[in-house]
N, CA, C and O of each residue as an XYZ file, in Angstrom:
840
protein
N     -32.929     -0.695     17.994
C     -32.758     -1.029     16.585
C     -31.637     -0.209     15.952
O     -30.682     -0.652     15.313
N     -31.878      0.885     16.201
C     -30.697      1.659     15.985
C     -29.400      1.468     15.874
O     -28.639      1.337     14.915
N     -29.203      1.479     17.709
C     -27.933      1.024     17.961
C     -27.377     -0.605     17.449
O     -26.185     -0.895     17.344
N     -28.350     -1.409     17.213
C     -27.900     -2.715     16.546
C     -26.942     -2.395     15.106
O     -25.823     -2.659     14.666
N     -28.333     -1.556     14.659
C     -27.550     -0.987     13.241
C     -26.088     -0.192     13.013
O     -25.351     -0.142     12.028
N     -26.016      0.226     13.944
C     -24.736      1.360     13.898
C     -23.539      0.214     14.726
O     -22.317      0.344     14.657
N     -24.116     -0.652     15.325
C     -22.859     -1.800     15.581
C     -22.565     -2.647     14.501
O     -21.466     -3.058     14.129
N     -23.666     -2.852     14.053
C     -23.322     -3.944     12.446
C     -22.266     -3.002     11.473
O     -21.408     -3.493     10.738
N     -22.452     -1.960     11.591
C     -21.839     -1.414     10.132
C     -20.666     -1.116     10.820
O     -19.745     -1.295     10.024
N     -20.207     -0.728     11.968
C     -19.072     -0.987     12.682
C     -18.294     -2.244     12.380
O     -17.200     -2.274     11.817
N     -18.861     -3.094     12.742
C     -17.609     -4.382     12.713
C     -17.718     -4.773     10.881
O     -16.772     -5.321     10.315
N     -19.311     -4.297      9.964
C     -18.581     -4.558      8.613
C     -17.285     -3.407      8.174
O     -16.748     -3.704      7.107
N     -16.745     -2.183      8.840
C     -16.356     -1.211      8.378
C     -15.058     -1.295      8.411
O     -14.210     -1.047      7.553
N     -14.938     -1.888     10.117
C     -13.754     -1.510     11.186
C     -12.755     -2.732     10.666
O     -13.102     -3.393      9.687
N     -11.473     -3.020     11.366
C     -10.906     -4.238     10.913
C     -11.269     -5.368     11.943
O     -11.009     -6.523     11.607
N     -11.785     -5.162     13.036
C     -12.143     -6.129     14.843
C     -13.145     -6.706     13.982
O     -13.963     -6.355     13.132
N     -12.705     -7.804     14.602
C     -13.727     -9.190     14.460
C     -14.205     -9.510     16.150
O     -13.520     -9.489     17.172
N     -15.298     -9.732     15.998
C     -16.206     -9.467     17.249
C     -15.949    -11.453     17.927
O     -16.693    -12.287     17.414
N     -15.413    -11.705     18.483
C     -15.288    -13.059     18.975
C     -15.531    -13.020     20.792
O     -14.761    -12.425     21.545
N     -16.475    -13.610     21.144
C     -17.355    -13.509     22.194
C     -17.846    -14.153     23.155
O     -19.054    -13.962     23.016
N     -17.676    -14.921     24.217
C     -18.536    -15.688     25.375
C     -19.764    -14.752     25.220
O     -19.819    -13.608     24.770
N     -20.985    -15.770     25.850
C     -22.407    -15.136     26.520
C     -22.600    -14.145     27.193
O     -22.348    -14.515     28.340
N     -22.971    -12.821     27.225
C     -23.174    -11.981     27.572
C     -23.959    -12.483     29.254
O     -24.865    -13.281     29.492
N     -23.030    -11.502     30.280
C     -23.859    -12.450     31.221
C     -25.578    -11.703     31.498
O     -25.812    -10.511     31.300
N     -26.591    -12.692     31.968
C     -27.584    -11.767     32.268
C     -27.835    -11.254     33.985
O     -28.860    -11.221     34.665
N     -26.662    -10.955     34.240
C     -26.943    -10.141     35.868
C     -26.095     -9.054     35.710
O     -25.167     -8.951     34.908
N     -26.454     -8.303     36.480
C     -25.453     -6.936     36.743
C     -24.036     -7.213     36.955
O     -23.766     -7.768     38.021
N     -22.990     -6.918     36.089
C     -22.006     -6.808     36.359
C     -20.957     -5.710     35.924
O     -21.258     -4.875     35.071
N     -19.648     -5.736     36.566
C     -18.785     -5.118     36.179
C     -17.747     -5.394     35.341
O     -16.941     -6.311     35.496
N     -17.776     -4.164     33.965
C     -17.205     -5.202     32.234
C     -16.274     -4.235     32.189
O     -16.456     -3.049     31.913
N     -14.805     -5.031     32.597
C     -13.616     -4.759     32.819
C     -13.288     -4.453     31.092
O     -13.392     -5.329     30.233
N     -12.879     -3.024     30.817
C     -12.019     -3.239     29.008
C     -10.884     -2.737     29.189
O     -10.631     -1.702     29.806
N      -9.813     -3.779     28.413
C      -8.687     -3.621     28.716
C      -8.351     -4.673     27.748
O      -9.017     -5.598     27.284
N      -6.686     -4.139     27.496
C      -5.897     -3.352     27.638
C      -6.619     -2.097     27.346
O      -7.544     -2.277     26.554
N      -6.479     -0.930     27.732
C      -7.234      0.196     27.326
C      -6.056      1.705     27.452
O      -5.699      2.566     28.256
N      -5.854      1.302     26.219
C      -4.464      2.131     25.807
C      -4.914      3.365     24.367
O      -4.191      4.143     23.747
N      -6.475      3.056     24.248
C      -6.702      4.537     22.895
C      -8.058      4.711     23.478
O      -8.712      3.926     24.166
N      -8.357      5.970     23.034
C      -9.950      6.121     23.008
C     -10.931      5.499     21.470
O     -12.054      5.725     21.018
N      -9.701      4.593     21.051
C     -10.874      4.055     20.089
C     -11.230      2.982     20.806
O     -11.884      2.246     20.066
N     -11.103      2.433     22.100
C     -12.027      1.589     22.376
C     -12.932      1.657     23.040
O     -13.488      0.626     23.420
N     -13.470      3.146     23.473
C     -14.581      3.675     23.363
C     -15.931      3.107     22.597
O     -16.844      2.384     22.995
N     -15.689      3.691     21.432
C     -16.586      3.062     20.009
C     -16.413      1.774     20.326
O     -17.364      1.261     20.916
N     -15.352      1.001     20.082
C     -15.758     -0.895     20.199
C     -16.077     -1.068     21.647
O     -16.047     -2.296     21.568
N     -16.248     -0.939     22.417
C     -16.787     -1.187     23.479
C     -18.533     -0.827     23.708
O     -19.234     -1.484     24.477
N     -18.876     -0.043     23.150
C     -20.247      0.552     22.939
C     -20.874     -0.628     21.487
O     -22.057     -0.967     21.483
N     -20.098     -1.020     20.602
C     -20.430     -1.882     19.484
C     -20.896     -3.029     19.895
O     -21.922     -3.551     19.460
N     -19.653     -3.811     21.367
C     -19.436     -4.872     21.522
C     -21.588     -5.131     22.444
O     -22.453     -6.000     22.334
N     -21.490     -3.955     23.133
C     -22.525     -4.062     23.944
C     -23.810     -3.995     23.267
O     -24.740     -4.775     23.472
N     -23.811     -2.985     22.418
C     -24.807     -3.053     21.696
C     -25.372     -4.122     20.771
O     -26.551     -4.450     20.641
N     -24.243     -4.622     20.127
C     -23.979     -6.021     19.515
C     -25.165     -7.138     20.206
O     -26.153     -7.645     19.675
N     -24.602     -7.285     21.644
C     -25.011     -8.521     22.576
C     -26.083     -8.160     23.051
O     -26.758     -9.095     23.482
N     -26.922     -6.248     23.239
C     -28.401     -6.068     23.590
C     -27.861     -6.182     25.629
O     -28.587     -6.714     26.469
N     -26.438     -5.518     25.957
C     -25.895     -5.194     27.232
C     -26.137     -3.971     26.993
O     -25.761     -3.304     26.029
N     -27.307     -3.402     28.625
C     -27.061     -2.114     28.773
C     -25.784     -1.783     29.740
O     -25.791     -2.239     30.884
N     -25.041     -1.244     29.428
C     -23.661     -0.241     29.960
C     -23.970      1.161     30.518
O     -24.778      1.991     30.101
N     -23.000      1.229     31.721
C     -22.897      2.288     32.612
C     -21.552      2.209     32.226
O     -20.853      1.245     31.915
N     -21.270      3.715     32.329
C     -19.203      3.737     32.481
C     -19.430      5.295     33.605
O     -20.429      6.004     33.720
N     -18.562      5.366     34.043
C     -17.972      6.558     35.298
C     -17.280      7.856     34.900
O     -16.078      7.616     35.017
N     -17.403      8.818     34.585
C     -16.872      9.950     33.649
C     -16.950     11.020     34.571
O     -17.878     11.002     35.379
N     -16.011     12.088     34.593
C     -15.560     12.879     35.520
C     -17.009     14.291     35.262
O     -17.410     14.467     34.111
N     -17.339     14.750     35.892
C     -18.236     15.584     35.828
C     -18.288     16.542     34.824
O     -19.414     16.913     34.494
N     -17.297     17.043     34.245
C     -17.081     17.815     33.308
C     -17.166     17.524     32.032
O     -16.953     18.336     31.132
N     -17.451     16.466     31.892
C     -17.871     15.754     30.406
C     -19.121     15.715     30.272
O     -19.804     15.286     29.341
N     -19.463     16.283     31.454
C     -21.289     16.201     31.295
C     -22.106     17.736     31.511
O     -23.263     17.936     31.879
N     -21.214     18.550     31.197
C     -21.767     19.897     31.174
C     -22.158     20.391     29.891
O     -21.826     19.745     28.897
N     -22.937     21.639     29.751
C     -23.640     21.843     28.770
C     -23.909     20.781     27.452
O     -23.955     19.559     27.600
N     -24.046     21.344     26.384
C     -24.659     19.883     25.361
C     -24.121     18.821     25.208
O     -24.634     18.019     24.428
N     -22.927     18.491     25.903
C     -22.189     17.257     25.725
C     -23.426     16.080     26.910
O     -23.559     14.906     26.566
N     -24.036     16.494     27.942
C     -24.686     16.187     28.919
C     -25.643     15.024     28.160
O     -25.528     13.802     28.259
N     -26.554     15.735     27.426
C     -27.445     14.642     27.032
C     -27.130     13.322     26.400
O     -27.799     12.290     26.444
N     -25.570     13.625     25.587
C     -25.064     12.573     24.675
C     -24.506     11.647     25.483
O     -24.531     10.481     25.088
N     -23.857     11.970     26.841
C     -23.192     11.352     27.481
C     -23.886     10.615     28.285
O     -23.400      9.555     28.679
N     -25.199     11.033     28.707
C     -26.035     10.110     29.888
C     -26.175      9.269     29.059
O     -25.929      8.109     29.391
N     -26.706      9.611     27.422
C     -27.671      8.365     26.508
C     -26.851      7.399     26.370
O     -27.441      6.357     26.084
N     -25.447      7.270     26.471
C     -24.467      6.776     25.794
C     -24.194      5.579     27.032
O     -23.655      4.481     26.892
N     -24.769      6.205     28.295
C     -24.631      5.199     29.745
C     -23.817      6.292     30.177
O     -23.908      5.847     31.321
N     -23.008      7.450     30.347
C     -22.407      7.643     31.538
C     -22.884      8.233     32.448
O     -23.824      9.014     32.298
N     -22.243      7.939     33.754
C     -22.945      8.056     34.619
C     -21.815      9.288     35.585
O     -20.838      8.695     36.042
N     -21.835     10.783     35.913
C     -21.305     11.492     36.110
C     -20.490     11.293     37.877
O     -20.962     10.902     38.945
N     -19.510     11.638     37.595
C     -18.637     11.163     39.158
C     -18.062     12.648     39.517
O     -17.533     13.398     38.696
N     -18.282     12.951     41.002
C     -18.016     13.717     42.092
C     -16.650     13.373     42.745
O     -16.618     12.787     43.828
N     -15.514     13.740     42.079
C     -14.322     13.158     42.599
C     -14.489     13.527     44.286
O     -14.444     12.668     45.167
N     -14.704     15.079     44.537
C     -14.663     14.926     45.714
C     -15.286     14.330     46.912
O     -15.170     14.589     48.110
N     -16.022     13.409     46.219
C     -16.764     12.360     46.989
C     -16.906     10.700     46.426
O     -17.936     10.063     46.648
N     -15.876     10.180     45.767
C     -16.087      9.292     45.213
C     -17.153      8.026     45.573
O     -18.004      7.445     44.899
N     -16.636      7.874     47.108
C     -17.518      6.892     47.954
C     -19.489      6.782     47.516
O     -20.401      5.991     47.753
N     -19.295      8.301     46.663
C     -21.311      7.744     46.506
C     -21.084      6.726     45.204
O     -21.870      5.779     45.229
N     -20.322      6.732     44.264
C     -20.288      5.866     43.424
C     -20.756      4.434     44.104
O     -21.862      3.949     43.861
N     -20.007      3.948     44.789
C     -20.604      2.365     44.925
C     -22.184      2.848     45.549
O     -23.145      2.332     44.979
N     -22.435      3.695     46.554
C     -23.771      3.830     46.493
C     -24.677      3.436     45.501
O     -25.526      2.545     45.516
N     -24.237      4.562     44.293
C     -25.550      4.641     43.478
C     -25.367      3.511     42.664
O     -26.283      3.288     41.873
N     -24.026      2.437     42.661
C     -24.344      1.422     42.269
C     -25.220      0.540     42.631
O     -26.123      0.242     41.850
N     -25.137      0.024     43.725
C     -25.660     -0.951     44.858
C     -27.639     -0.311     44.770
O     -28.557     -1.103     44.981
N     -27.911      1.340     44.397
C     -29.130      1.459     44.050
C     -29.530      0.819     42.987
O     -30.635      0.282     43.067
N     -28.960      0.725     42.040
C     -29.121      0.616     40.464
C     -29.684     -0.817     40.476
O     -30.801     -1.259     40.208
N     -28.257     -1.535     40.973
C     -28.595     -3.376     41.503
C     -30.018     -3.658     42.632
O     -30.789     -4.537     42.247
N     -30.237     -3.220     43.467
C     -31.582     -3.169     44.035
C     -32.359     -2.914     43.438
O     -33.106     -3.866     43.207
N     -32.809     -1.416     42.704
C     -33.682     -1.768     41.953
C     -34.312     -2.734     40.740
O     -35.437     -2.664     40.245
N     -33.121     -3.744     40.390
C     -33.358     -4.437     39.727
C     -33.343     -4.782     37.869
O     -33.858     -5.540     37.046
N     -31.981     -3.175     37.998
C     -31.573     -3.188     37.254
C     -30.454     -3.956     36.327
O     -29.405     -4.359     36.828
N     -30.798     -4.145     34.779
C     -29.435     -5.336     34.506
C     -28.190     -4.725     33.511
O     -28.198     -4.646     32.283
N     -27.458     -4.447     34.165
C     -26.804     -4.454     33.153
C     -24.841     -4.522     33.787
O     -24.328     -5.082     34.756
N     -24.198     -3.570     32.548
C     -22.606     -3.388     32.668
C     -22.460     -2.575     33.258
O     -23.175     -1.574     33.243
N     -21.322     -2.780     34.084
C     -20.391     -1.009     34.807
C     -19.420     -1.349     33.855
O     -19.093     -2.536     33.895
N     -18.797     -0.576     32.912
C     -17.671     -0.381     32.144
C     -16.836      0.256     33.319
O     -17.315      1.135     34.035
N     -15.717     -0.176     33.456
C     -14.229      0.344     34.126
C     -13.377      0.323     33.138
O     -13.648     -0.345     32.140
N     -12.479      0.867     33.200
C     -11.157      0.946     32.409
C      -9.719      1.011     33.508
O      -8.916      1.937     33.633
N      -9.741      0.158     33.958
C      -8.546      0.134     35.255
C      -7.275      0.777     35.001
O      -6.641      1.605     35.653
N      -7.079      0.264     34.021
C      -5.225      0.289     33.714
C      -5.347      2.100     32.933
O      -4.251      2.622     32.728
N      -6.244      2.698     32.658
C      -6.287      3.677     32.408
C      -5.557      4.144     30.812
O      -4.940      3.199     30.320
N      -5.536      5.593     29.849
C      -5.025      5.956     29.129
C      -4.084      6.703     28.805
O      -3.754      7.043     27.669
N      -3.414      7.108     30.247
C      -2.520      8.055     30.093
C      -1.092      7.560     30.523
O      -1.030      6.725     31.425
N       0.419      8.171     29.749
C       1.136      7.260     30.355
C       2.174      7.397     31.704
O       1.840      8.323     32.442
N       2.835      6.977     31.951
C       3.450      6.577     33.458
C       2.865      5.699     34.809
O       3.306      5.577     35.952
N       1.879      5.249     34.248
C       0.407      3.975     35.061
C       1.829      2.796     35.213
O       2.544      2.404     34.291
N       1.890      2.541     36.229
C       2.070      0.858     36.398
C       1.652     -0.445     37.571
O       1.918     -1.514     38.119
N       0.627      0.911     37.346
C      -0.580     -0.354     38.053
C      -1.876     -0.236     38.108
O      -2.461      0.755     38.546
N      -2.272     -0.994     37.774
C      -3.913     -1.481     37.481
C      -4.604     -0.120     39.137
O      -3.933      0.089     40.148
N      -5.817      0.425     38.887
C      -6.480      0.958     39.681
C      -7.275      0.052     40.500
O      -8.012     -0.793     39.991
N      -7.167      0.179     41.525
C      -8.357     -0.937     42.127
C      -9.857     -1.068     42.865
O     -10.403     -1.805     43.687
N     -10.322      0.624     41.701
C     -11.913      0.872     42.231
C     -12.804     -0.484     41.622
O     -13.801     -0.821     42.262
N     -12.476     -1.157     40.537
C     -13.315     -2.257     39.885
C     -13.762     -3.496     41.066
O     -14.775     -4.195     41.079
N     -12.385     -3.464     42.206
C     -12.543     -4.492     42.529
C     -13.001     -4.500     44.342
O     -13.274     -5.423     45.108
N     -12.922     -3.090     44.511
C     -13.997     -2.703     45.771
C     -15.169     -2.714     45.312
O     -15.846     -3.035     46.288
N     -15.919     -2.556     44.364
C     -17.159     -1.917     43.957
C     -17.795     -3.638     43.623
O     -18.994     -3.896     43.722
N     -16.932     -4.495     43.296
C     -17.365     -5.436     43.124
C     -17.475     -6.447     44.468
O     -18.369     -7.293     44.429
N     -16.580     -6.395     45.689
C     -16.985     -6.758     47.084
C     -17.957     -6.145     47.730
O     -18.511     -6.825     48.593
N     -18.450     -4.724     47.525
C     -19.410     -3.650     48.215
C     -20.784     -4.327     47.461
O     -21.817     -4.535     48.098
N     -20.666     -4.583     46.274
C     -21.868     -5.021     45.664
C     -22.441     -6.674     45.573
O     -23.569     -7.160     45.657
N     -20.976     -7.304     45.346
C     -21.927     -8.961     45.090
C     -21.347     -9.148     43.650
O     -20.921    -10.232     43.250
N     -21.366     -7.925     42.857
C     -21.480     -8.363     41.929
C     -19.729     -8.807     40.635
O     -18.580     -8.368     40.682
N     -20.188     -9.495     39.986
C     -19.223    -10.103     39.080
C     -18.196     -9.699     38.567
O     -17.924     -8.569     38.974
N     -17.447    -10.114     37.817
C     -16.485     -9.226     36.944
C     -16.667     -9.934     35.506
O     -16.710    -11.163     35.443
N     -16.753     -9.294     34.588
C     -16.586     -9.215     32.795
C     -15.770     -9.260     32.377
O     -15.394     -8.090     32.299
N     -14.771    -10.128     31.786
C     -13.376     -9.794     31.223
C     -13.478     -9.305     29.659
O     -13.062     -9.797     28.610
N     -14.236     -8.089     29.980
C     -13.750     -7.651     27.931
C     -11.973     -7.173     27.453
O     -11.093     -6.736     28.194
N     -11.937     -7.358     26.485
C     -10.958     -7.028     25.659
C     -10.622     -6.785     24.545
O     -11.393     -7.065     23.628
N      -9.172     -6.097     24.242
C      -9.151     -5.873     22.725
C      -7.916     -6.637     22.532
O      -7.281     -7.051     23.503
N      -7.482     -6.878     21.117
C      -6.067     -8.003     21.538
C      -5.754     -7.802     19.880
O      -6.026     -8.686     19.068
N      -5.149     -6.519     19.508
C      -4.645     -5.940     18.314
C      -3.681     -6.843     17.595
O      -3.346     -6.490     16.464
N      -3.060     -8.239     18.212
C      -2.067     -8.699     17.576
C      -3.270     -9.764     16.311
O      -3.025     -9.971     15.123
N      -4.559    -10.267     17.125
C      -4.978    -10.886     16.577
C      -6.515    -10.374     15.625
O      -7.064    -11.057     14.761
N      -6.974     -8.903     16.135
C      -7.945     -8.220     15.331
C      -8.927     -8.645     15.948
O      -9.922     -8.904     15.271
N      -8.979     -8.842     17.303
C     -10.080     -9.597     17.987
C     -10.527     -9.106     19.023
O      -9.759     -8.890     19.960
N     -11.807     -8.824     19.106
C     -12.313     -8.311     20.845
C     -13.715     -8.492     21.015
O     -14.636     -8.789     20.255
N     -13.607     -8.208     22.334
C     -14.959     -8.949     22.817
C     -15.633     -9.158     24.530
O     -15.820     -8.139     25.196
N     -15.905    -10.315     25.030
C     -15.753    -10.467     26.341
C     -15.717    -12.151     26.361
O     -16.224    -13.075     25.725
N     -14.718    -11.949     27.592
C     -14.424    -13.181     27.730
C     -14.935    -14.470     28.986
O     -16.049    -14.960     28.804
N     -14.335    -14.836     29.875
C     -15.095    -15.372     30.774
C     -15.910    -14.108     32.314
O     -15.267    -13.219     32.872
N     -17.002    -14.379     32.532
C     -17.214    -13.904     33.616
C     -17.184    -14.164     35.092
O     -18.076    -14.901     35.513
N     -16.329    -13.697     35.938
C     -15.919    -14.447     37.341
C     -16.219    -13.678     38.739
O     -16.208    -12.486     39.047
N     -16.508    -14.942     39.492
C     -16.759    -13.822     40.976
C     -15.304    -13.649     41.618
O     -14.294    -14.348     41.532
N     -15.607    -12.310     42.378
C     -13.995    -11.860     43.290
C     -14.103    -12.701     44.101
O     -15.176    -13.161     44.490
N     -13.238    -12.957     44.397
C     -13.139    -13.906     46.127
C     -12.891    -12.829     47.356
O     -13.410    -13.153     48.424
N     -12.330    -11.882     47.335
C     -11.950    -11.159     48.183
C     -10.142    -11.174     48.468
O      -9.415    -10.379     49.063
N      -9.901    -12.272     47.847
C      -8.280    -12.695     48.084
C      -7.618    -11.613     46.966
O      -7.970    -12.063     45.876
N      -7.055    -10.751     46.810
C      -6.921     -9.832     46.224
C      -6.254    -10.858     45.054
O      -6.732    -11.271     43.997
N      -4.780    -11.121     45.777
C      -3.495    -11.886     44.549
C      -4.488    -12.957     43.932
O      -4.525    -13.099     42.710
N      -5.336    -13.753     44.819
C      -5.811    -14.710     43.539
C      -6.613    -14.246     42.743
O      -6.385    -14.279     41.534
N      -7.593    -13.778     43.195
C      -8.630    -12.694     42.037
C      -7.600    -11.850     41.115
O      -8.040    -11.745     39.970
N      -6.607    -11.350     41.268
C      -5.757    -10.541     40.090
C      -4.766    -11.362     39.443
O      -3.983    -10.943     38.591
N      -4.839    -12.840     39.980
C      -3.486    -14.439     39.000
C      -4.475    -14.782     37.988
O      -4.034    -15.219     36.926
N      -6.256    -14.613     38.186
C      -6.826    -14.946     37.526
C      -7.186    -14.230     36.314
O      -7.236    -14.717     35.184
N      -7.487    -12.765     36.723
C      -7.312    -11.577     35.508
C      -6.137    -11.593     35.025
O      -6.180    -11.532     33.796
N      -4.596    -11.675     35.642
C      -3.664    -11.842     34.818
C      -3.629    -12.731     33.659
O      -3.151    -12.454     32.559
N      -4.254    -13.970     34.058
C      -3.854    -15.134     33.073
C      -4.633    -14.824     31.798
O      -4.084    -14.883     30.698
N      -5.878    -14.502     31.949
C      -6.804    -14.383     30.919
C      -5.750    -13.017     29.771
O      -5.352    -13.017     28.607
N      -5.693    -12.284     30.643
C      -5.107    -10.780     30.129
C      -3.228    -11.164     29.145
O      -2.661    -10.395     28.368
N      -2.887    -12.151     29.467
C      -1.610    -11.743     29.600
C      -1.022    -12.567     27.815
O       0.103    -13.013     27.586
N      -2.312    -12.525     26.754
C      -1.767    -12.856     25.476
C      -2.441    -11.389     24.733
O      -2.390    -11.394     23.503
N      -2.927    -10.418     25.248
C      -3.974     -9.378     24.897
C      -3.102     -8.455     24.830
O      -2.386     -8.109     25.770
N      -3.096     -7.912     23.538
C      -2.448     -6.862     23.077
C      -3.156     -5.546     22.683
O      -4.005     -5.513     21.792
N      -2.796     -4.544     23.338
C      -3.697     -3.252     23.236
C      -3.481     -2.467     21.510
O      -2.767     -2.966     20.640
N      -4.226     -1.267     21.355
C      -3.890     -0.818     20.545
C      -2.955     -0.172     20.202
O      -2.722     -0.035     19.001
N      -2.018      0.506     21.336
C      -0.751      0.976     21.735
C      -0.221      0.275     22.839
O      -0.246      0.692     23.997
N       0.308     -0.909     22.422
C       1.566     -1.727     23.340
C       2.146     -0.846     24.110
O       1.877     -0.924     25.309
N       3.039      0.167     23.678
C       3.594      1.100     24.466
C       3.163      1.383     25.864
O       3.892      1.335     26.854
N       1.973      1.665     25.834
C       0.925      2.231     27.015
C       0.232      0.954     27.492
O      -0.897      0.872     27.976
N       0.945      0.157     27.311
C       0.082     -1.650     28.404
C       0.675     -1.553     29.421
O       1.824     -1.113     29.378
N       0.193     -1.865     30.452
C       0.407     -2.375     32.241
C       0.062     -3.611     32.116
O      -0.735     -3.944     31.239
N       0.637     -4.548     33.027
C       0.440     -5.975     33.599
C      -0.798     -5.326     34.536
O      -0.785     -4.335     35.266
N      -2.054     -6.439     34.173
C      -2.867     -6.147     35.859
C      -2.489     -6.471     36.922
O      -2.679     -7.623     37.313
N      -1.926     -5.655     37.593
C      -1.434     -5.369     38.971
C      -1.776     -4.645     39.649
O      -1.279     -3.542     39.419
N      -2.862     -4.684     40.981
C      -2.725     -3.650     41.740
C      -1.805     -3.665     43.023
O      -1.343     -4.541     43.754
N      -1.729     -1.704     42.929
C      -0.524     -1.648     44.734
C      -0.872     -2.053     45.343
O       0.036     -2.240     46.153
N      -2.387     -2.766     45.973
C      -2.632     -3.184     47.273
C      -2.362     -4.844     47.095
O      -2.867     -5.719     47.799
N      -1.534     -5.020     46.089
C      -0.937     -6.445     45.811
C       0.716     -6.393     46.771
O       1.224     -7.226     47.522
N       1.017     -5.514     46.477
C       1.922     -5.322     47.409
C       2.215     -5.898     48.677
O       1.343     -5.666     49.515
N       3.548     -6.841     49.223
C       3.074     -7.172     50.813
C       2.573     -5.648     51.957
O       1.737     -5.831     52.842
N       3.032     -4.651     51.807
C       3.468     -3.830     52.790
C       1.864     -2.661     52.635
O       1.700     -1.508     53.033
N       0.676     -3.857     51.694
C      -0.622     -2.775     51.350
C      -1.536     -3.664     51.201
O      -2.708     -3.503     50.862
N      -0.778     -4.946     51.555
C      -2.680     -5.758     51.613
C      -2.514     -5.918     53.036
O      -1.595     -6.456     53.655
N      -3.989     -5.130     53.610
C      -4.381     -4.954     54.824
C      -6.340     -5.218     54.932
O      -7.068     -5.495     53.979
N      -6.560     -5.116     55.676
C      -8.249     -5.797     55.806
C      -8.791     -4.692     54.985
O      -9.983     -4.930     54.794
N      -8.460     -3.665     54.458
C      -9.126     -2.197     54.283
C      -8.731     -2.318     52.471
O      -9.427     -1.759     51.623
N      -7.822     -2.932     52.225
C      -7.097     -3.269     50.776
C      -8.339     -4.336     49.859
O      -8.861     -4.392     48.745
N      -8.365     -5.257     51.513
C      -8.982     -6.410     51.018
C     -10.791     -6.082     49.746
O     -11.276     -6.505     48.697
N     -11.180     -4.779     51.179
C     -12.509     -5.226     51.094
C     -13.095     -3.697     50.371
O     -14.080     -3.356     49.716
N     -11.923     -3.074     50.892
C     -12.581     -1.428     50.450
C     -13.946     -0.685     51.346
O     -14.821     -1.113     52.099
N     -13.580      0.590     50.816
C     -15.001      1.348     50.930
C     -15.296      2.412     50.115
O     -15.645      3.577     50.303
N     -14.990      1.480     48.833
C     -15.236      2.715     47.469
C     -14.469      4.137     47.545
O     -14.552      5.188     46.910
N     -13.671      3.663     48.640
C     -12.728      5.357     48.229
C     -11.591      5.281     46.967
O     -11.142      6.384     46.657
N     -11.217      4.450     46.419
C     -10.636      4.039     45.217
C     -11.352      4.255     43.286
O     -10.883      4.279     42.147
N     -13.197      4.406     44.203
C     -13.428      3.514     43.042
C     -13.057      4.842     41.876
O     -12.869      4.498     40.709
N     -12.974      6.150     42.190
C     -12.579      7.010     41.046
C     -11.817      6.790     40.033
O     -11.642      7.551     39.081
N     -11.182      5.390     40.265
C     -10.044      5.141     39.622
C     -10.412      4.145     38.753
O      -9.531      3.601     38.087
N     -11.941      3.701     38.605
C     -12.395      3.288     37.360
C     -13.186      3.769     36.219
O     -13.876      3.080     35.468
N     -12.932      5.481     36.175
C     -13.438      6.910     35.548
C     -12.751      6.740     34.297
O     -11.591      6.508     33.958
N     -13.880      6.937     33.707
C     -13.403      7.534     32.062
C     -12.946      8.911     32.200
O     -13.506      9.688     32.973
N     -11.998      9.224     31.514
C     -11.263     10.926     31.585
C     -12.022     11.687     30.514
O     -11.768     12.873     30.302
């Protein structure tokens, strides 16, 4: 109830107009992007709360030490062991067995600048698991965000990323400056290899909140 409340007075406050496809009801992974400020932090937590989606996001261990810890689990994050990234899809693939429903928030394209290319832990974690992809977004030219269609990977890397391109490619971040085309390197001829294709979550660090 809470959190309903503190999303309503958000979108009456903020200037985003909340425009939205069906929230899906299976576990998936809710791609936000362009993701160029940490204010889409807050609208991303609005958007979910909004629709009654519980959210997981990936945050480097150190965001979860002393009192920041409790705020950050409640909030969904879920603390990452860089030097072991590979348990991440683990404790995903637990989460989904047990029969849990909800979002993995990724942020691919990341917030910091000199990125020019999309990370590609979203899209191992989503062959290791089964599970979907979420196209949320923010799109500052028009004051609009939300989520958009939800799609399965194929495993074909370039067509699974012609398809996130297309959706992505009228979406304007909050700092243009700091936008990437979704592209990942293992799009590359000389890096799609069977190991590119399918992964083994050694990437997926690279869908971590900083």
């Amino acid at each position: 109830m809470l959190r309903r409340l503190a999303a309503r007075a958000f979108w009456t406050f903020s200037r985003w107009k909340l425009v939205t496809e069906p929230a899906p009801k299976r576990p998936t992974i809710l791609i936000g992007a362009p993701h160029t400020s940490n204010w889409d932090f807050p609208i991303m937590l609005s958007i979910a709360w909004t629709l009654g989606v519980e959210v997981h996001w990936l945050g480097k261990k150190s965001l979860f030490t002393g009192w920041r810890g409790p705020i950050m689990r409640g909030l969904g994050g879920i603390p990452v062991d860089r030097t072991d990234p590979s348990k991440i899809v683990a404790e995903v693939v637990d989460r989904v067995h047990a029969g849990e429903v909800f979002g993995l928030v990724v942020t691919p394209d990341g917030t910091r600048g000199g990125h020019t290319h999309w990370k590609s832990g979203f899209h191992r974690i989503a062959m290791a698991t089964g599970m979907p992809v979420t196209l949320g977004f923010v799109d500052s030219a028009t004051g609009t965000t939300g989520l958009g269609p939800t799609i399965e990977m194929s495993g074909d890397i370039g067509g699974d990323m012609d398809r996130i391109r297309a959706f992505y490619a009228d979406k304007v971040g909050i700092r243009p400056d700091q936008q990437v085309v979704p592209r990942l390197r293992e799009e590359d001829p000389d890096k799609r290899d069977g190991q590119s294709r399918t992964g083994d979550g050694s990437d997926a660090e690279g869908t971590e909140a900083d």
